[in-house]
C-alpha positions in Angstrom: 34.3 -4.4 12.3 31.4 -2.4 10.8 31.0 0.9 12.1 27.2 2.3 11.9 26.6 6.1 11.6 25.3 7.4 14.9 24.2 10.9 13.6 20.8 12.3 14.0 18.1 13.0 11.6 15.5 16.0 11.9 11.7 14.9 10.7 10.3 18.0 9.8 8.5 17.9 6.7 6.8 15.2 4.5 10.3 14.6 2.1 11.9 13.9 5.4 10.0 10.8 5.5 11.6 9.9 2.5 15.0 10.1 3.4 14.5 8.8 7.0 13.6 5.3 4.7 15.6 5.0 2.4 18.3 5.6 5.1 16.9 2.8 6.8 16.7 0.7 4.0 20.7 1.3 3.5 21.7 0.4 6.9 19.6 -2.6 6.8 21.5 -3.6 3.6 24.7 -2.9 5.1 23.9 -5.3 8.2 23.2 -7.8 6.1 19.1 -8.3 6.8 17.3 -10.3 4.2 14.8 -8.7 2.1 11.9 -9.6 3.9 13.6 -8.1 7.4 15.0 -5.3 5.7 11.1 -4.9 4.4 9.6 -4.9 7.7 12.3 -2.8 9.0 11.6 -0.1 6.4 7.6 -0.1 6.9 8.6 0.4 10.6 10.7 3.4 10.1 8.5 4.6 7.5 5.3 4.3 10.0 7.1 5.8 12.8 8.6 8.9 11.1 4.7 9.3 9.4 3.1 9.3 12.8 6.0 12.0 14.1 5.0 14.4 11.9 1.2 13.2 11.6 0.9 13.3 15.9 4.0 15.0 17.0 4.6 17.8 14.4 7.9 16.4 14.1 11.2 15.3 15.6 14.1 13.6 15.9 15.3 10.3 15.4 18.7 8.5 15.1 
């Protein structure tokens, strides 16, 4: 059975953003999406984090 962190992740700054995808982009490898999910998946989480700090000054997301 594959056990998926469940930890948080503070957006606070622009690097964040960053992180925040390529930690997406290394789940979606571990789940086993194919390039073109793990693609859209990453522009998603990229876009969402972005618009955080862009709208929101910030967060957190899991």
């Amino acid at each position: 059975m594959m056990t998926l962190s469940k930890e948080n992740f503070e957006i606070k700054r622009e690097p964040d953003v960053i992180l925040y995808r390529n930690r997406a982009k290394e789940l979606a490898a571990k789940i086993g999406m194919s390039l073109v999910g793990q693609t859209k998946l990453i522009t998603a989480a990229s876009e969402l984090v972005r618009n955080m700090l862009r709208y929101a000054e910030g967060g957190t997301v899991p």
